[in-house]
SEROVEX-207599 format. One record per residue (C-alpha): residue number from 1; residue in one letter; z, y, x. Coordinates in steps of 0.5 Angstrom, whole numbers. Example, Ala and Ser with C-alpha at 12.3 -4.5 7.8 and 13.67 -1.06 7.14 Angstrom:
BEGIN
   i aa    c3    c2    c1
   1  A    16    -9    25
   2  S    14    -2    27
//
This chain:
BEGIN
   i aa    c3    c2    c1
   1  X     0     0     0
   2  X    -2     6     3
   3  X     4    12     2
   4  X     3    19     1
   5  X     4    24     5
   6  X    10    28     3
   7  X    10    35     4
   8  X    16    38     8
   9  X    15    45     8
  10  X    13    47    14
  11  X     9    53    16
  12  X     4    53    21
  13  X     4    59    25
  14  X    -2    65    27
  15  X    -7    62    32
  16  X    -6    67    38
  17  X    -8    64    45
  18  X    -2    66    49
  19  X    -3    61    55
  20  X   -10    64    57
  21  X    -8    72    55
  22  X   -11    77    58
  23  X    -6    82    57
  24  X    -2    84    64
  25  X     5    84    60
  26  X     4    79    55
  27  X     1    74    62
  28  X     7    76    66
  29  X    12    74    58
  30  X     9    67    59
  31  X     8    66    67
  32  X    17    67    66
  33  X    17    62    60
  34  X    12    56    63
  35  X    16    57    69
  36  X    22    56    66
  37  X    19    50    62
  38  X    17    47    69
  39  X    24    48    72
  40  X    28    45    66
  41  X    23    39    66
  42  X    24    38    73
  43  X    31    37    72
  44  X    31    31    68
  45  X    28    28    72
  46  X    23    24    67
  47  X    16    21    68
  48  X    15    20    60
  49  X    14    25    55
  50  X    13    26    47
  51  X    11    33    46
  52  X    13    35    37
  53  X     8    41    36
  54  X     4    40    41
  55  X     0    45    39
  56  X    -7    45    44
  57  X    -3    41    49
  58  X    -1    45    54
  59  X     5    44    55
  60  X     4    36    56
  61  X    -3    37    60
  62  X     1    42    65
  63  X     6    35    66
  64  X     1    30    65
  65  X    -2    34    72
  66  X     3    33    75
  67  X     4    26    73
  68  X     7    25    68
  69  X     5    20    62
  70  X     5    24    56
  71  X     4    24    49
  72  X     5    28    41
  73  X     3    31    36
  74  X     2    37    31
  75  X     1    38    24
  76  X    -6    41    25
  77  X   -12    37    27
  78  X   -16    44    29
  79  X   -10    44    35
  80  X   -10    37    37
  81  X   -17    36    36
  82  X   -16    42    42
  83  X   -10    37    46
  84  X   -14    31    46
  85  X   -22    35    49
  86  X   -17    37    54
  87  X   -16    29    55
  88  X   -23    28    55
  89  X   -24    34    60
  90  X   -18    30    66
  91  X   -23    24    64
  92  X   -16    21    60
  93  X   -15    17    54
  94  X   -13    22    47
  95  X    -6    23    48
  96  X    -5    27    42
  97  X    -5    25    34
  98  X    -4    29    27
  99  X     2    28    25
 100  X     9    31    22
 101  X    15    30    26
 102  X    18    28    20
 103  X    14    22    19
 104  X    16    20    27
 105  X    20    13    29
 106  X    23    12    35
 107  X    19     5    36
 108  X    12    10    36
 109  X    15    16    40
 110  X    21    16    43
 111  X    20    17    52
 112  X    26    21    57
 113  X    23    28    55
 114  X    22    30    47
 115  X    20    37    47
 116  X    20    42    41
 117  X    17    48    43
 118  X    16    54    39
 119  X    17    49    33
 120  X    23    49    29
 121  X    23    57    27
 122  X    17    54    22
 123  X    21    49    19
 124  X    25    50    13
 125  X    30    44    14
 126  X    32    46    22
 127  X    38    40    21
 128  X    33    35    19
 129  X    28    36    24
 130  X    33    36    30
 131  X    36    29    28
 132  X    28    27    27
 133  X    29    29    35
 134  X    35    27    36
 135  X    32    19    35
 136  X    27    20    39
 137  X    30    24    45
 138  X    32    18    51
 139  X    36    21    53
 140  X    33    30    54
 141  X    31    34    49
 142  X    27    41    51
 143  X    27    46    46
 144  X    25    53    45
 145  X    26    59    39
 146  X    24    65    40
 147  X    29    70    42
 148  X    32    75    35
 149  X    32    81    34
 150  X    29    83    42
 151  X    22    78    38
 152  X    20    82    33
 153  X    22    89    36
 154  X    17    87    42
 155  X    13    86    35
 156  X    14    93    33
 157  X    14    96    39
 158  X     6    93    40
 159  X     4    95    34
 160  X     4    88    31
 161  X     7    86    24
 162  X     9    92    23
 163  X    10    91    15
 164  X    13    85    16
 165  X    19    88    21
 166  X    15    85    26
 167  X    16    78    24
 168  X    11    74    26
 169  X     7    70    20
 170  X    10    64    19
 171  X    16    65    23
 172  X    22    63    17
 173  X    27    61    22
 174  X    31    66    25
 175  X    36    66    33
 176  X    39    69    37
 177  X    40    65    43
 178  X    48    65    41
 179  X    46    63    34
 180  X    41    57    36
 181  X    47    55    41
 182  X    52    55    35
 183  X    46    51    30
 184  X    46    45    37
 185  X    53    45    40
 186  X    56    41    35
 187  X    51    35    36
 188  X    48    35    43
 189  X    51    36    50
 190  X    47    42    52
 191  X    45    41    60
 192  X    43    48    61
 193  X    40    54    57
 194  X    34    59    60
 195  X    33    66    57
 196  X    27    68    58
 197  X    24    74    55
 198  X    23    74    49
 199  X    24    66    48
 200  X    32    62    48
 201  X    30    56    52
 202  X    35    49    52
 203  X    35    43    54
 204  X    40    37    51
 205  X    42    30    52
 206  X    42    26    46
 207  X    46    21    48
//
């Protein structure tokens, strides 16, 4: 029997090439946040990873080229259509598939590393998706959010969003970093916590 797809609620966010962004500043924002990923994966010492809201696969791809054995998914087809070209573009196997992370099991994607960034500020029920990530984390988890209130005032300080207050289209979920410490604490063991702007960057042991 085939089941049908059950919608949680999950919005998807605009579409903005920020990997690959020509903007001085916002090139210089993201050189800070992938290094901070790259020191904070480093850390665990894993070799494997599964990427939950892999978007265009860059975070994955970025460890895959150093060696990692990696794999994840994302809700839109039009993204990991994009991750799994880059595949095809290091002569690799797909490594990503449609999927939502309420629909994952441990036995199909459980690995040392389980990242989630930029993914839980689109999801309505935030305490559901982390024990999702929670099952499938052996034993590290890498989470980020953008930084509230500092996102939206960058927001409005470039012109953008300016009806919204800033807020990003599809962002439902807001934290300080304080306040995303609070929503983890009570069901993780945070290893180390990174700020850079305007991201809140975290990795927890989930065992």
């Amino acid at each position: 029997m085939t089941e049908t797809p059950v919608n949680y609620g999950n919005v998807p966010g605009n579409y903005y090439d920020k990997y690959n962004t020509k903007n001085p500043i916002a090139h210089y924002l993201m050189n800070s946040f992938l290094d901070t990923f790259d020191e904070l994966a480093e850390k665990t010492g894993a070799r494997n990873s599964y990427e939950v809201g892999c978007g265009e696969g860059n975070l994955s791809m970025r460890l895959h080229d150093r060696g990692w054995n990696v794999h994840g998914c994302d809700l839109e087809a039009v993204s990991v259509a994009e991750a799994n070209h880059q595949c095809a573009a290091r002569g690799t196997a797909p490594k990503f598939e449609t999927r939502s992370l309420f629909d994952l099991k441990p036995q199909e994607a459980r690995a040392e590393l389980v990242i989630s960034c930029e993914v839980l500020e689109h999801v309505p029920q935030t305490e559901r998706a982390l024990a999702v990530l929670k099952t499938l984390a052996n034993p590290y988890l890498l989470l980020s959010v953008p930084r509230e209130p500092i996102w939206r005032v960058l927001n409005m300080a470039r012109g953008k969003y300016i009806g919204r207050l800033g807020n990003t289209p599809g962002h439902i979920r807001h934290w300080s970093s304080a306040a995303f410490l609070d929503l983890l604490q009570p069901t993780v063991k945070i290893v180390a916590v990174r700020k850079p702007l305007p991201w809140t960057m975290v990795l927890c042991r989930c065992d």
